[in-house]
N, C-alpha and C positions, 0 to 999 in steps of 0.2 A: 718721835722715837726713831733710832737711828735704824735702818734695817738690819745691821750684826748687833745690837742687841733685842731686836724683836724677835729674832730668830734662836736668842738664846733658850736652853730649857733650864731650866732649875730644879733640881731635888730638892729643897728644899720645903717646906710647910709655905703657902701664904700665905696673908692675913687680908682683911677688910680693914679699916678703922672710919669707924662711924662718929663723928666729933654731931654732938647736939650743940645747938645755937639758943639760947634762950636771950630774947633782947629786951629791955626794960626803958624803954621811951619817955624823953621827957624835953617836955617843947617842941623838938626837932628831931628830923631822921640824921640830921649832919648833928649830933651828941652823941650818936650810937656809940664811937669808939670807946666813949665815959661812963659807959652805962650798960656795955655787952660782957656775960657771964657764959662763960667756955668752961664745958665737962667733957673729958673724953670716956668714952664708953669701952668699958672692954672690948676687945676684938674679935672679930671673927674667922676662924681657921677656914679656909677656904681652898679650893686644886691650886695645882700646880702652875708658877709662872700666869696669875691673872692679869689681866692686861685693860679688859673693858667693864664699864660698868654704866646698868642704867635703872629708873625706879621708874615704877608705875604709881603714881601717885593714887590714884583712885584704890586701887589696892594695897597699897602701903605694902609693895614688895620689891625685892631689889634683885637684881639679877647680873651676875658675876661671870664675863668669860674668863675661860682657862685655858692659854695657849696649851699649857705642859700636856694635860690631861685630855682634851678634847670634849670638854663639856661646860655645860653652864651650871654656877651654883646658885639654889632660888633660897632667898633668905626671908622670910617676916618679918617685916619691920615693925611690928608692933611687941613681938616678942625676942625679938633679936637671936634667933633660932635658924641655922639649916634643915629647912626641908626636904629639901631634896635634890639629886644634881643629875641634868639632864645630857643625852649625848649629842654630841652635833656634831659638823666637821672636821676637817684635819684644820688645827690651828684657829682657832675659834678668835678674835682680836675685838673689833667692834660687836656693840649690842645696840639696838634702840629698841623701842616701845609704842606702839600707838595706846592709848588709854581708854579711846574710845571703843576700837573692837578688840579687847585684851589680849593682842597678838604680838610674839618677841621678835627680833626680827636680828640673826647675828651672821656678821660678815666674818668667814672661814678664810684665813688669808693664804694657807697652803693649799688647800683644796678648788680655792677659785669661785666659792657660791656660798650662798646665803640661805642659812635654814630657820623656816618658819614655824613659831611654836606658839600652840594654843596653849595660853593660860592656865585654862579651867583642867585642860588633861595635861599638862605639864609634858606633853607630845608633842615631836615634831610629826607637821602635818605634810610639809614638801619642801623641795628643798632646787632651789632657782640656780642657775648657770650666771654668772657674772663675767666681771673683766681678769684682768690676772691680779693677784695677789690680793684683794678686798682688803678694805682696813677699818675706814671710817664707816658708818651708816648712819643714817639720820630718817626722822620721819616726819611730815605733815599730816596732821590728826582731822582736820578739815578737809583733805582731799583724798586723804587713804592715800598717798604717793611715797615712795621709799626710795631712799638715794644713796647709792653706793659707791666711795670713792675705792679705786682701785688702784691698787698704789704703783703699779709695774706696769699698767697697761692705760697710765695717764687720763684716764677718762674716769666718766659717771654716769653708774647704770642708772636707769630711772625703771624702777618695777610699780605695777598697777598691785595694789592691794587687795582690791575686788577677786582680779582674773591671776595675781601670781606669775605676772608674765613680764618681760622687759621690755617697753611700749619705747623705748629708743635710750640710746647711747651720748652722749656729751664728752666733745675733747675739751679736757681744762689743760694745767700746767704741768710742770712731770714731777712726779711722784704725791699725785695727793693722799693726803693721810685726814686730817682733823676734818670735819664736815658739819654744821649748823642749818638749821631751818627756822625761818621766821614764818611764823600760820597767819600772819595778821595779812602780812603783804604778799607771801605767797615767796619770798623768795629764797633764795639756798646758796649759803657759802661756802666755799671748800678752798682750803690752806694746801700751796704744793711747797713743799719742803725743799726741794730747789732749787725753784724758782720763784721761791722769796716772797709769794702772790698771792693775793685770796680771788678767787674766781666770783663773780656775781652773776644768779642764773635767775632768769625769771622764769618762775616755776608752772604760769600761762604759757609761754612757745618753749621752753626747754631749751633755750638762748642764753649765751654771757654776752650778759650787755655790761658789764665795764670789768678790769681786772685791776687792783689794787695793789700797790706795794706796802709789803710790812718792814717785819724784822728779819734777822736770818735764821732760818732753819724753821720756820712758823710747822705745828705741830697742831694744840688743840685750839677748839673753836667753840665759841658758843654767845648766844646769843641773848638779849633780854628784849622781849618782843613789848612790853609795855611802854619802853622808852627809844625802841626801836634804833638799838645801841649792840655793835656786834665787839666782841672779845677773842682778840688772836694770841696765843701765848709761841712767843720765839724763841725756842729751843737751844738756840747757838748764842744769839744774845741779851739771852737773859730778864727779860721784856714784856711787856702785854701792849700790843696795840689795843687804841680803842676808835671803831670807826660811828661815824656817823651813818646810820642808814639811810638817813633822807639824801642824804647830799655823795654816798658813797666817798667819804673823803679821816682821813685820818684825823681825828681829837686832841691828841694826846698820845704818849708810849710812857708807860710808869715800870719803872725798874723792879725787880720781882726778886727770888730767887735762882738760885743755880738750875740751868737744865730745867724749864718750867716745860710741861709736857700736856697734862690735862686742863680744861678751865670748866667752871661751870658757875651760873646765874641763879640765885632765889631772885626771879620777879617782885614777889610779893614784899619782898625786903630792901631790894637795888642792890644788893649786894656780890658780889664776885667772889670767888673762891679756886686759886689757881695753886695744880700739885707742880713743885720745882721738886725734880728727879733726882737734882745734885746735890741739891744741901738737905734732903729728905725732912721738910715742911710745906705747908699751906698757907700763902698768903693771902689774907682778910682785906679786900677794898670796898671802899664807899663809894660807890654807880653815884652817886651825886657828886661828891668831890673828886672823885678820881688820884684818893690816895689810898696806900696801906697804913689799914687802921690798928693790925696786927699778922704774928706770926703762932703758926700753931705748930710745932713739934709733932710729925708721926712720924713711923716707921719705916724701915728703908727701900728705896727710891718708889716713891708713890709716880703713879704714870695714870691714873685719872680720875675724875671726880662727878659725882651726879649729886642733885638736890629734890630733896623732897619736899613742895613748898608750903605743902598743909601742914608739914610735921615741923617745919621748920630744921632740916638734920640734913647732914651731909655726910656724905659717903665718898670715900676715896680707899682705893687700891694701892695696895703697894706690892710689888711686883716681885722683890725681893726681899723679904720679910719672913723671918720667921717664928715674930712672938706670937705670944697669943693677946 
């Protein structure tokens, strides 16, 4: 996301659109594209200029920032119902979630810090000093560790989950935005926009031990820690890298759509799901073959996407939107 339109506000209504995945297998996960059955679900009106989104799986709830408005929308995923919509910073961008102590965790990009919200009270609990301009956040659920890219002040915070404290600081490339954790191997990628690079940080010394070249304008990230396979979507050229973890080394780059901004991974399925901003769809790949298998039509300029992997559903934002 380009920063003069991150910073835009929108009067307008948002929307969610929640696309369910149901897959019908037969022989092989490489037939999926012959045999996968797409519904889109009504949408969900949601604040002002949404920007982040992320789901607690264990809870089957999802959680919407809203730059315009300065709050987060808690949605049911079981009922596909607004609950409730929480306050937090100026300019609320990124969200993540640990699953295991059900705490929200979103990075305020005007304001400069990240506010902590328990679950069960739908409160924020405190609210941490970061770098300048926060965007990305990311979390490892094994170590309670939370990682904040900062998009103006080229670094990554690293907050202790336990104490709520930032236990040290990391310089990556300039201006990162997208950010990824893998829990398997402990480590943490972050996309600087750029500088064209995904940083690799082992999340043991809080070190980038190597930096990778992508595409241009690399925005979102994310990761499929089963296959131990990371996903960079390049915002300028249109593109998904796909690296290799083990070897930190580029796979492939598969042509996407326009302005692709968010990415996100069902593990459980290998499957990828990246929002292109410019041609306002969601493209469908197959983590095995590393093709698109299809395109799904939403709402205009989706800017990013979470999964839910027990429910099999995917959730993307669109930022400018105002159906229902």
């Amino acid at each position: 996301m380009l920063l003069i339109t991150k910073l835009l506000i929108s009067k307008l209504k948002q929307t969610i659109i929640i696309v369910a995945i149901s897959t019908i297998l037969a022989g092989s996960f490489a037939m999926l594209s012959d045999h996968i059955a797409l519904a889109t679900n009504p949408t969900i009106s949601v604040g002002t200029n949404p920007y982040g989104v992320a789901v607690n799986p264990n809870t089957n709830t999802i959680y919407v920032a809203n730059e315009g408005l300065n709050n987060i929308s808690v949605i049911n995923g079981s009922t596909n119902t607004l609950t409730t919509a929480i306050g937090v910073g100026t300019g609320p961008a990124g969200v993540a979630v640990n699953p295991n102590t059900n705490t929200i965790y979103v990075a305020n990009f005007i304001s400069g810090n990240v506010s902590v919200i328990n679950e069960f009270t739908n409160s924020v609990t405190t609210t941490i000093s970061v770098g300048t301009n926060p965007n990305g956040v990311a979390v490892n659920p094994n170590t309670n560790t939370i990682y904040v890219a900062n998009f103006n002040s080229s670094n990554l915070s690293v907050i202790n989950g336990s104490t709520n404290t930032v236990t040290t600081t990391i310089p990556v490339g300039t201006n990162p935005n997208g950010i990824a954790v893998n829990p398997n191997t402990n480590t943490i990628y972050v996309a600087s926009q750029l500088s064209n690079n995904l940083s690799v940080i082992n999340g043991s010394t809080n070190t980038v031990t190597t930096t990778i070249l992508v595409g241009t304008g690399p925005d979102g990230v994310a990761v499929n820690p089963n296959t131990n396979t990371i996903y960079v979507a390049n915002f300028k050229s249109n593109n998904l890298t796909v690296i290799n973890g083990s070897t930190n080394t580029v796979t492939t780059t598969i042509p996407v759509g326009t302005k692709p901004e968010g990415v996100g991974v069902n593990p459980s399925t290998n499957t990828i799901y990246v929002a292109n901003s410019g041609s306002n769809n969601l493209s469908v790949i197959n983590g095995s073959t590393n093709t698109v298998t299809t395109t799904i039509g939403v709402s205009t300029n989706p800017v990013a996407v979470a999964v839910n992997p027990n429910t099999n559903t995917i959730y993307v934002v669109n930022q400018l939107s105002n159906n229902l």
